[in-house]
C-alpha beads as a LAMMPS data file, in Angstrom:
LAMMPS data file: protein, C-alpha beads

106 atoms
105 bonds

1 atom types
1 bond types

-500.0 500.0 xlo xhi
-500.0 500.0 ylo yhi
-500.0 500.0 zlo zhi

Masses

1 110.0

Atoms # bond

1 1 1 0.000 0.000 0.000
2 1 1 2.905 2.724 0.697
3 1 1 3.028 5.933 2.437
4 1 1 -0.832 8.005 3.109
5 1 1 -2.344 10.050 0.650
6 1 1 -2.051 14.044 1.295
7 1 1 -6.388 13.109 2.586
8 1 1 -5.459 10.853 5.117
9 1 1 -2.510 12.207 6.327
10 1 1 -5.103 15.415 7.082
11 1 1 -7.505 13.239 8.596
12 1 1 -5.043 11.671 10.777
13 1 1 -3.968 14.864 11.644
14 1 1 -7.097 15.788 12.793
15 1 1 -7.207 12.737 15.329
16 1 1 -8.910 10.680 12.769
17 1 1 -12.062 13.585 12.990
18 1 1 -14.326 14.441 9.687
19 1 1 -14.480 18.186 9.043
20 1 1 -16.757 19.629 6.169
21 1 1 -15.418 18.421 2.722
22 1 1 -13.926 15.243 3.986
23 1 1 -16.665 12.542 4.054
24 1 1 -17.288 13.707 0.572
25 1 1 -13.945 13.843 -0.668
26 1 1 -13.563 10.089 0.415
27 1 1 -16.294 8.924 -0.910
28 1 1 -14.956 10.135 -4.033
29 1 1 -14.994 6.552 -6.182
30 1 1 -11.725 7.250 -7.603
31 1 1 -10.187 7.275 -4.075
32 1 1 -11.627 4.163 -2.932
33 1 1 -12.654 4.739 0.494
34 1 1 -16.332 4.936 0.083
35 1 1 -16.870 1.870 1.860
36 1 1 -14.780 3.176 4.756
37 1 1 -16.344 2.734 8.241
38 1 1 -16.979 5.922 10.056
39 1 1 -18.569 6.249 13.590
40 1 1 -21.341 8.990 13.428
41 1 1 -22.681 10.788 16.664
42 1 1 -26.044 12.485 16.875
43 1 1 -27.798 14.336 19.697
44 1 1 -29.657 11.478 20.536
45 1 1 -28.085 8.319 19.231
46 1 1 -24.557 6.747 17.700
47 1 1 -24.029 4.530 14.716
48 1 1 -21.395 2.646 11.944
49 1 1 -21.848 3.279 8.095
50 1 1 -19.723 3.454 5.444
51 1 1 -18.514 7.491 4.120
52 1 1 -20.662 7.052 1.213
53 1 1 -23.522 7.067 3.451
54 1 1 -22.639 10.166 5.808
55 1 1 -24.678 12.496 3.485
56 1 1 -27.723 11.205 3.080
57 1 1 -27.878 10.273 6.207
58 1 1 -26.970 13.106 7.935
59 1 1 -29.757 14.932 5.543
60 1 1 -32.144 12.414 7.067
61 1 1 -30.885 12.983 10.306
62 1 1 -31.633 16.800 10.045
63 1 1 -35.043 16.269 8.515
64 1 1 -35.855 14.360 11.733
65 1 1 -34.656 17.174 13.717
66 1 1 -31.440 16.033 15.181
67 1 1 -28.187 17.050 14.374
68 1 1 -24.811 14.937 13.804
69 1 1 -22.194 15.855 16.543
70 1 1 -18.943 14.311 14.735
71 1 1 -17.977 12.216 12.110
72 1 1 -14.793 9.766 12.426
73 1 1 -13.430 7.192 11.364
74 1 1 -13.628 3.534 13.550
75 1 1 -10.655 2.770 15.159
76 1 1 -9.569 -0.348 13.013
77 1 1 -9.582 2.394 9.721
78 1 1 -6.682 4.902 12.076
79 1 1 -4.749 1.133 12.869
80 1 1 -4.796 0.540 9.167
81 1 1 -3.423 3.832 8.194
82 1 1 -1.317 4.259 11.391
83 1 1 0.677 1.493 9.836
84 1 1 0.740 2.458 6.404
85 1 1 2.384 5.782 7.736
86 1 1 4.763 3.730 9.652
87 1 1 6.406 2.065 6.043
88 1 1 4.297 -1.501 8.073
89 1 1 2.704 -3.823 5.639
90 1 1 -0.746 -3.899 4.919
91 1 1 -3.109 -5.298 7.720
92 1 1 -6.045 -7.940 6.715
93 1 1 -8.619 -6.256 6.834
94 1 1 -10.534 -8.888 8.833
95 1 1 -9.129 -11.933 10.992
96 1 1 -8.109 -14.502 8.668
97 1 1 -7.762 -12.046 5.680
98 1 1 -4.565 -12.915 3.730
99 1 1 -2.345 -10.136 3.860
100 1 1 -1.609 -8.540 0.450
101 1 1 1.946 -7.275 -0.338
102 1 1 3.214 -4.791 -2.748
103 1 1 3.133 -6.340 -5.413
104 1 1 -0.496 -7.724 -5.421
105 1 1 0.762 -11.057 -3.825
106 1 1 -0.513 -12.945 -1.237

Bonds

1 1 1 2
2 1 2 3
3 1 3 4
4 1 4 5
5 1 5 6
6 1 6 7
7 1 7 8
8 1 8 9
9 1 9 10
10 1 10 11
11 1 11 12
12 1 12 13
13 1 13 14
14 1 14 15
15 1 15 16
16 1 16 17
17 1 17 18
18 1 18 19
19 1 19 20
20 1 20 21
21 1 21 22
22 1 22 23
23 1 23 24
24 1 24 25
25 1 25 26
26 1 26 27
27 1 27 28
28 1 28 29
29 1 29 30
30 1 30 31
31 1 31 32
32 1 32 33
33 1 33 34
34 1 34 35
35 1 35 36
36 1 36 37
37 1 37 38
38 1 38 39
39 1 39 40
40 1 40 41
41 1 41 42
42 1 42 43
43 1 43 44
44 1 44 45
45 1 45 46
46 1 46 47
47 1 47 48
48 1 48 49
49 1 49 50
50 1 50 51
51 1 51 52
52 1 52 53
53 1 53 54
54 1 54 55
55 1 55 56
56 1 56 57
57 1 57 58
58 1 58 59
59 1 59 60
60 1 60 61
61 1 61 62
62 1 62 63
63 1 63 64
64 1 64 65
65 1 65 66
66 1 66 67
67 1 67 68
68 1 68 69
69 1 69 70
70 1 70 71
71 1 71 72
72 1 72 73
73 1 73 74
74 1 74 75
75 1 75 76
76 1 76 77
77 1 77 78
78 1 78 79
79 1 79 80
80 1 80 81
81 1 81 82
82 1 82 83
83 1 83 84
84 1 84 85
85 1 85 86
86 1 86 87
87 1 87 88
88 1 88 89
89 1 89 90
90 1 90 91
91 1 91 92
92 1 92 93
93 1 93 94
94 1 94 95
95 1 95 96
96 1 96 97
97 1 97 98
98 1 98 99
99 1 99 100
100 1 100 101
101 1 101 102
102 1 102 103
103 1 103 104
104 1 104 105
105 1 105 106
């Protein structure tokens, strides 16, 4: 996988923390972190979805006259990329996952 893209080095930056422009700029197709898990707070309640989702949720969420708190991403996501920064190679992304090297490999 290599070093982090100029995106996630920001977002790691900012504690792993979603600031305006960066759910949507990751769920960017190209980029492929739409599937990303992200822990969303609310006034009233807490949940796991994937970036893609964050807007039209959170549109949802306003409609029903709550608000969202903070966006971030799930802990596993900042282990991931923690490593990746460190030069580490790349995690499975669930137990029993083969790990995939450089080169495509397993």
């Amino acid at each position: 996988m290599g070093k982090l893209t100029e995106q996630e080095t920001k977002i790691m930056r900012q504690g792993g923390f979603l600031v305006e422009g960066d759910a949507a700029a990751l769920a960017d197709p190209t980029i492929g972190h739409r599937l990303t898990q992200v822990l969303v707070k609310t006034g009233k309640a807490r949940f796991v979805c994937a970036i893609q989702d964050v807007d039209h949720l959170s549109k949802a969420i306003a409609a029903g006259g709550d608000y969202i708190r903070d966006v971030a991403l799930v802990s596993s996501v900042l282990d991931r990329w923690q490593s990746r920064a460190m030069g580490a190679p790349a995690l499975p992304v669930c137990p029993g996952d083969p790990v995939i090297g450089e080169g495509g490999s397993i």
